[in-house]
N, C-alpha and C positions, 0 to 999 in steps of 0.2 A: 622774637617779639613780633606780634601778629600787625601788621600794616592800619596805619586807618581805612574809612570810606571815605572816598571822593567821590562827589556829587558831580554829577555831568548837565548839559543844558538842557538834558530834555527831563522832568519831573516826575520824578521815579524810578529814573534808572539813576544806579549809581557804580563804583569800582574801587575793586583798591588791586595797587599793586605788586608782585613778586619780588624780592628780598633780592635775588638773585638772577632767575629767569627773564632775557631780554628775548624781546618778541623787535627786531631790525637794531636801529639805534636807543629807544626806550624797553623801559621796564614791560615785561610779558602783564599786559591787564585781566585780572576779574569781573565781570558784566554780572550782576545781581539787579533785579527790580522788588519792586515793593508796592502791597495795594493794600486796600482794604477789603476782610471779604466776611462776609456777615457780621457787621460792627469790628473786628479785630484786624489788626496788624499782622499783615504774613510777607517773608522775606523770602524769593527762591533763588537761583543760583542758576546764570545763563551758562557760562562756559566764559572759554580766556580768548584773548586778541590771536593769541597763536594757534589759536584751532578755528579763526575766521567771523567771531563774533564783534561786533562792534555795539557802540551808543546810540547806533539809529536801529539796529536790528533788534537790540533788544526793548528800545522804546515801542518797535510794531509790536513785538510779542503781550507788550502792558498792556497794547493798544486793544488785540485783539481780544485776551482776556475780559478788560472792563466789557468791551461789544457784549461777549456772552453774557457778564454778569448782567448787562443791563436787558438783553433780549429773552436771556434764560435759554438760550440753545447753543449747542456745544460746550466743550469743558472750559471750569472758569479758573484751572489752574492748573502749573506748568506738570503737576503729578498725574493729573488727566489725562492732560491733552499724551502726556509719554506714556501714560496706559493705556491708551486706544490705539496709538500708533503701534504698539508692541502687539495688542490685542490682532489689529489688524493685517501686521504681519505673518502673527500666528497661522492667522487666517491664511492668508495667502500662502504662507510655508504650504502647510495643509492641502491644500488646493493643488495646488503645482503636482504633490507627492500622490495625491489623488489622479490626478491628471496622466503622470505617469504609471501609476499601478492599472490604470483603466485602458494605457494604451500595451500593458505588455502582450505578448505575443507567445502561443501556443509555443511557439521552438525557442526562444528566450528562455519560456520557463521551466522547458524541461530541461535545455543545456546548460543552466547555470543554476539552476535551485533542485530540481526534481530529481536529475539523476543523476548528480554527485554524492547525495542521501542516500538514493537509492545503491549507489556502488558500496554504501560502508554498510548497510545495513540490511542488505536480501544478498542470497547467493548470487554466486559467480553466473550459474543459470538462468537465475528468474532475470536479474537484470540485463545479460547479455540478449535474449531474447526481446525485453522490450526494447533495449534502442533499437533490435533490430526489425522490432515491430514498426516503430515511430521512422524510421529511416527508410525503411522499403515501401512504407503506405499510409503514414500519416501526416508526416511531414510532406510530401510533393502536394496537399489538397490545402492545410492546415498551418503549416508551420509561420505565417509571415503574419498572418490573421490575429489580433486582438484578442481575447478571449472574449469578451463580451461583446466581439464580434461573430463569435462562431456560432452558426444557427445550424440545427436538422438536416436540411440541406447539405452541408457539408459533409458532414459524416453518413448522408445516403450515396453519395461520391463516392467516399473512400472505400463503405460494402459494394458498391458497383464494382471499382476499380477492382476490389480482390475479386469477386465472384466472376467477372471477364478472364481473371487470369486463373482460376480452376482453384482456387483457395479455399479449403474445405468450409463449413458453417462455425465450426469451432473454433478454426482461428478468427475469424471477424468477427465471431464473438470477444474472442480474446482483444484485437483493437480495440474494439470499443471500451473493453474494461480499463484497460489500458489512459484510455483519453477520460474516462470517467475518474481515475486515479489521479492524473494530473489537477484537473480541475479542482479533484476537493483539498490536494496537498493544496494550491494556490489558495483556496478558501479559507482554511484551517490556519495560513500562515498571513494572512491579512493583504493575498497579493490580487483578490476576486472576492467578489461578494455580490456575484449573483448566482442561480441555479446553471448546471453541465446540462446542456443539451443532451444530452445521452439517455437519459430518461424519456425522453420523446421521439427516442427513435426503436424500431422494432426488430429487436434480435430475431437473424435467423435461426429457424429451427430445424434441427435435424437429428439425428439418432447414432452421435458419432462414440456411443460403448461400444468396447469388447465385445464380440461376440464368437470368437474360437478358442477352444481351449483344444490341451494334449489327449491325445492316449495315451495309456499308458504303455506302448509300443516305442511310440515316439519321445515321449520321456527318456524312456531306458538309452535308444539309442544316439540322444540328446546327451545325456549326464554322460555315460561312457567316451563323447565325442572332447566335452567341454573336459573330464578330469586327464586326460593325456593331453591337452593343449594348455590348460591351467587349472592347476588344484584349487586357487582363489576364487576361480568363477563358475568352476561347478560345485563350490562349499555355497555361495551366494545361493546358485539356481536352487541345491536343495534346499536352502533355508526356506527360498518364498516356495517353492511346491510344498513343502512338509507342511511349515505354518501361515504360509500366506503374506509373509511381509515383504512390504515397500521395498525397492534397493535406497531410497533413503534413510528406511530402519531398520536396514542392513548396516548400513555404511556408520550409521549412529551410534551401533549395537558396545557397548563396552563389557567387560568381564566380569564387572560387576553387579551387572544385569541377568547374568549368565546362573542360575540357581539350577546346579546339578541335580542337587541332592532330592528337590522337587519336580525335577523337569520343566522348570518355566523359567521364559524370557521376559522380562520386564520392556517394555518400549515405552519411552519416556516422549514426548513432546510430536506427537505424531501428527500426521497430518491435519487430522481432528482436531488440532491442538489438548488432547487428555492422552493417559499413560494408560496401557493396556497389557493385559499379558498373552503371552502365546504360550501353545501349551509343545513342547518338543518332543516327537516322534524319537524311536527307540534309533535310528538312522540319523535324524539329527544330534542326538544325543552322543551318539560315538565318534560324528565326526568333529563335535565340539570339544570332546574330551582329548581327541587326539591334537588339536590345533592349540588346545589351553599347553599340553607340556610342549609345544616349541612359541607360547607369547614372547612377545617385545615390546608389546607396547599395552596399554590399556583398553584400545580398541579389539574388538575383534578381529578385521579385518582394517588394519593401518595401510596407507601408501609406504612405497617406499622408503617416506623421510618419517614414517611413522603420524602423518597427518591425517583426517579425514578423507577419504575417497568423494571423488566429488559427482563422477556418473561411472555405470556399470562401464567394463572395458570392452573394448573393440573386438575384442576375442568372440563375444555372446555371438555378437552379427557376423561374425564372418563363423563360426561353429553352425550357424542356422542355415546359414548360403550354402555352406558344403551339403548338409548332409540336406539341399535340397526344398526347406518344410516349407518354402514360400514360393517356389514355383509355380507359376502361372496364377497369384494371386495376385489378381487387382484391388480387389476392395481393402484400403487399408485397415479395417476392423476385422478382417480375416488373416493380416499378416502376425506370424510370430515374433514377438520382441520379448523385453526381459519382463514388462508389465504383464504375460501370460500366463505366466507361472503362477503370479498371484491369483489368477483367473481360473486357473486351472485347479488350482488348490477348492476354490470352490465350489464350480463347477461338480468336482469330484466329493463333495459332500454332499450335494444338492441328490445328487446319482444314487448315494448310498441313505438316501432318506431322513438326512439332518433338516430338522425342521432351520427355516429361513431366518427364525430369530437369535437361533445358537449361531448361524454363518454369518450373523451382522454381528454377533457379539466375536466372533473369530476374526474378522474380516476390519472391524476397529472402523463401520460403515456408521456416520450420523446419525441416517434418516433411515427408515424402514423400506424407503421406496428406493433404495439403491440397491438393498437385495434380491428382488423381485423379477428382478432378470432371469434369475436361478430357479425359480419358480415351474416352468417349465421343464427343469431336468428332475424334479423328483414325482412323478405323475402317480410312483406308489405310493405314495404318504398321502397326496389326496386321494387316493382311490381307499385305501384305510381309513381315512376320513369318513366318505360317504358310505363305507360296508358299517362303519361303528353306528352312524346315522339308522342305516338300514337293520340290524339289527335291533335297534333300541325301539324302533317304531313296531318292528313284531313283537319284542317282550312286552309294550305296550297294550297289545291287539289282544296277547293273547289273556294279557292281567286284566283287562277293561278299562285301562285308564288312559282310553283315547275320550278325546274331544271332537263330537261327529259335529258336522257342519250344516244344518238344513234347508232341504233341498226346496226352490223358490216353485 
């Protein structure tokens, strides 16, 4: 049974009491006030004696109320006045949370948001290289720094610091790309929201392609070195010399990619991100036929546990040391690695007169300007070019159907 209202001395507050609930020696009180508010009766609800209300504090609250209704500014009821304060809160929550998203810190957000994502979801490769990007020369300039502290300057720093210490133009391209990355993950996840400075700073330039390829002297006694050291690595080497491919689309390469019966290899998800085919040489073709009757696994080339291969083996580099091919090479775009072969593969089309659009279509190259390198090794295809020119201008001459020019 619900208590009466007890009316208190001050004129519009009133109480009743709990059934049960003792707040010291008496009954725990209810505190409710009562006005009037545009002609009508409204009753709201203070709180109880045991949560620290009393008759005089709820008579200021009436108090304060009628003030408003009578001055018309601020809220003229207890439903207001708790929605502004909550409103206000909000606010404040907000602020604070702003507050701290505005002060985090280049090295915060890469070791606790950026690249623990980065570990589940890029290879073992791509991420172990950028913390050790972010750890050898981004972090000593950047790391302690706010992001919306980080200005130009900074990151002209960090190209100094590499370029003092002999670090080619492509990796400090590569930092940069790197702190550009950061940025916009922070962006995109609502931890920044302003613009990466990295757009205002000016990448070095420099020309750091391939520019050696094999003979085929050096081949032969390349493949011979690699198949008595390991059969795995020189099945690789002639994949990318025959067809050209990546040792990631080597290592990707499954059996059922493997189309005997037409000669071609399927490569799915390549660097281009699109699938491409390669076409298999009568040398690739036997040594894939011979590796199909000893499979175990679905790969072509499985590890061990029958996994993914994750980089070419050690074997490559030290088969290259022995038999020499990098001797007294400095420039690292003259040294052999396992990326040559791909290089060489085209190179060695360029030689034999493959027009540059069939090698970009073999080569699984984007843009047209990445072939173009090759350009220079096929100088009979333009020089057949300009005979065809030359020709056509004499059957011309001799039919009449030139267009003579005249003379001023």
């Amino acid at each position: 049974m619900a208590r009466k209202w007890i009316k208190t001395a001050f004129p519009g507050v009133r109480y009743r009491e709990h059934a049960s609930r003792r707040h010291g020696v008496r009954a725990d009180r209810y505190f409710s006030i009562r006005y009037k508010l545009d002609g009508k009766d409204k009753e709201e609800g203070l709180g109880w004696s045991s949560e620290g209300m009393t008759a005089k504090k709820a008579a200021d609250k009436l108090s304060t109320l009628r003030e408003a209704q009578r001055t018309g500014e601020g809220p003229v009821t207890l439903a207001e006045r708790r929605e502004q304060a909550g409103q206000k809160r909000h606010a404040e929550e907000q602020a604070r949370a702003q507050e701290e998203r505005d002060n985090l810190t280049f090295g915060s957000i890469f070791l606790d948001s950026y690249f623990p994502l980065a570990q589940k979801n890029k290879s073992r490769r791509s991420w172990a290289k950028e913390e050790q990007c972010v750890r050898l020369w981004i972090a000593p300039v950047i790391a302690s720094i706010a992001l919306r502290d980080i200005a130009p300057i900074h990151l002209e720093r960090i190209k100094k610091n590499m370029a003092d210490a002999g670090r080619a133009p492509r990796s400090i391209t590569y930092c940069l790309a790197v702190i550009r990355q950061v940025f916009n993950f922070a962006r995109n996840h609502d931890l920044f929201a302003g613009q990466h400075p990295v757009s205002k700073v000016k990448k070095p330039m420099a020309d750091n392609r391939r520019l050696r390829f094999l003979t085929h002297d050096e081949v032969d006694r390349l493949l011979a070195a690699l198949a008595e050291r390991s059969p795995d690595v020189h099945d690789q080497a002639l994949l990318s010399l025959h067809c050209g491919l990546r040792a990631g689309e080597i290592f990707a390469l499954t059996w059922a990619d493997v189309d005997m019966e037409r000669g071609i290899l399927t490569l799915r998800d390549t660097k281009s991100g699109r699938s491409r085919a390669a076409i298999m040489t009568g040398a690739v073709s036997n040594m894939l036929a011979q590796r199909r009757r000893h499979a175990r696994a679905e790969l072509v080339f499985p590890s061990e546990t029958g996994a993914r291969i994750g980089q070419i083996s050690q074997t490559f580099a030290k088969t290259v040391k022995a038999l020499g091919l990098n001797d007294d090479v400095a420039d690292s775009r003259q040294k052999v690695v396992f990326h040559t072969l791909r290089h060489t593969f085209a190179s060695w089309l360029a030689e034999q007169g493959t027009d540059l659009y069939t090698i970009q279509q073999l080569m699984g190259h984007q843009s047209f300007a990445m072939v173009q390198r090759y350009a220079h090794l096929s100088p009979d295809t333009l020089r057949r070019a300009v005979i065809a020119l030359e020709k056509g201008m004499h059957a011309a001459t001799a039919t009449g159907n030139v267009v003579r020019l005249r003379e001023r």
